[in-house]
C-alpha positions as CSV (number, residue, x, y, z in Angstrom):
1,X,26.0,75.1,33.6
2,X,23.3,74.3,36.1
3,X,20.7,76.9,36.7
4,X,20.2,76.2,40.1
5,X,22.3,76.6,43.3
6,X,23.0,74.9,46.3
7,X,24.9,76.2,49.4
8,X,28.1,74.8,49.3
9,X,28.4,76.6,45.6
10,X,26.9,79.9,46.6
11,X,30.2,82.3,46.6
12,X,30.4,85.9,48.1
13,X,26.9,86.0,50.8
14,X,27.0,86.7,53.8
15,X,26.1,83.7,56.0
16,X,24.6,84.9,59.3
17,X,25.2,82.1,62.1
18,X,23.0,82.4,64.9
19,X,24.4,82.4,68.3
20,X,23.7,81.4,71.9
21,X,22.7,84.2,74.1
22,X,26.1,85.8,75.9
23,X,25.9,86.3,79.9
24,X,26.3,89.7,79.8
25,X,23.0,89.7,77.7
26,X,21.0,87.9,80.0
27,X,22.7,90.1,83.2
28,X,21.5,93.1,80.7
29,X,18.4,92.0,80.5
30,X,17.7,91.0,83.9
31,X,18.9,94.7,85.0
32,X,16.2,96.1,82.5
33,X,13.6,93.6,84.3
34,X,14.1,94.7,87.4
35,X,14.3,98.4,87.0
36,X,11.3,98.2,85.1
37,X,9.3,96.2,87.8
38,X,10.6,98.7,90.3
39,X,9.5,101.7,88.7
40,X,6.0,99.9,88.2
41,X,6.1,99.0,91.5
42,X,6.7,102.2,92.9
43,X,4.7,104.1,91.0
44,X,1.6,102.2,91.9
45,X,2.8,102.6,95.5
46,X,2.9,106.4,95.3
47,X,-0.7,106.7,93.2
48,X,-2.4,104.2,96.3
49,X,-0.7,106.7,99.0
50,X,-1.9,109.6,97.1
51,X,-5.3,108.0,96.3
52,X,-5.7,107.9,100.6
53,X,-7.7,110.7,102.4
54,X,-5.7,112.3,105.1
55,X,-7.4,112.4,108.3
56,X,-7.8,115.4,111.0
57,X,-5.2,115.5,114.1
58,X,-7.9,114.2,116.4
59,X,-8.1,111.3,114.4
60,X,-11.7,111.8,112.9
61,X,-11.7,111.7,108.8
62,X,-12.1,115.0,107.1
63,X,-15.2,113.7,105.2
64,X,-17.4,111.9,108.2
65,X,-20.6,110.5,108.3
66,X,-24.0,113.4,108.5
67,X,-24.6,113.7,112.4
68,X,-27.7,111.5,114.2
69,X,-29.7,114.4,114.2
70,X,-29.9,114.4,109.9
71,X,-32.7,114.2,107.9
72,X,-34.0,110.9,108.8
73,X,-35.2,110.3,104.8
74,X,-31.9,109.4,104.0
75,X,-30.9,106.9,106.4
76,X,-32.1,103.0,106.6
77,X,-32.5,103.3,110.2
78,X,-35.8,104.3,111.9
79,X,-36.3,107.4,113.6
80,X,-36.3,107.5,117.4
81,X,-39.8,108.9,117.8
82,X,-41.4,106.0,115.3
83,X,-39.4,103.7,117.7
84,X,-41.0,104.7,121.1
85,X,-44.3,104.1,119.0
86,X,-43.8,101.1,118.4
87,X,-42.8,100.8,122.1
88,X,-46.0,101.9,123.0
89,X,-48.2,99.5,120.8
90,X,-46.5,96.1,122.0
């Protein structure tokens, strides 16, 4: 008796065929696609509408700019007084 076995002499396994995807797998998965890229979708969409200041009724934002009249340390721009110096000297 041979010690080895081939498969046309193996008896009693269970042979597992593989088999071409049905359509009702692919529709399946397609549905699970989609509601997955809608709830990314929409989520994203409600943390960018959340993620947006609201602005006042006259249409100003609620966090504006400091007023002209600031310290003029912090800003870039010159102040009017050193302008009308330089005014004077050209």
């Amino acid at each position: 008796m041979p010690t080895t076995t081939t498969p046309e002499r193996v008896e009693g396994t269970n042979v597992v065929m593989l088999q071409a995807p049905t359509l009702q797998w692919a529709l399946k998965r397609t549905l699970l696609g989609l509601v997955i890229l809608f709830v990314t979708i929409a989520t994203a969409a409600t943390l960018l509408y959340a993620s947006i200041e609201p602005e006042q009724e006259s249409g100003a934002p609620l966090y504006s700019t400091p007023a002209a009249t600031a310290d003029p340390a912090y800003s870039g721009a010159p102040a009017p007084e050193q302008l009308m110096r330089s005014a004077r000297h050209i």
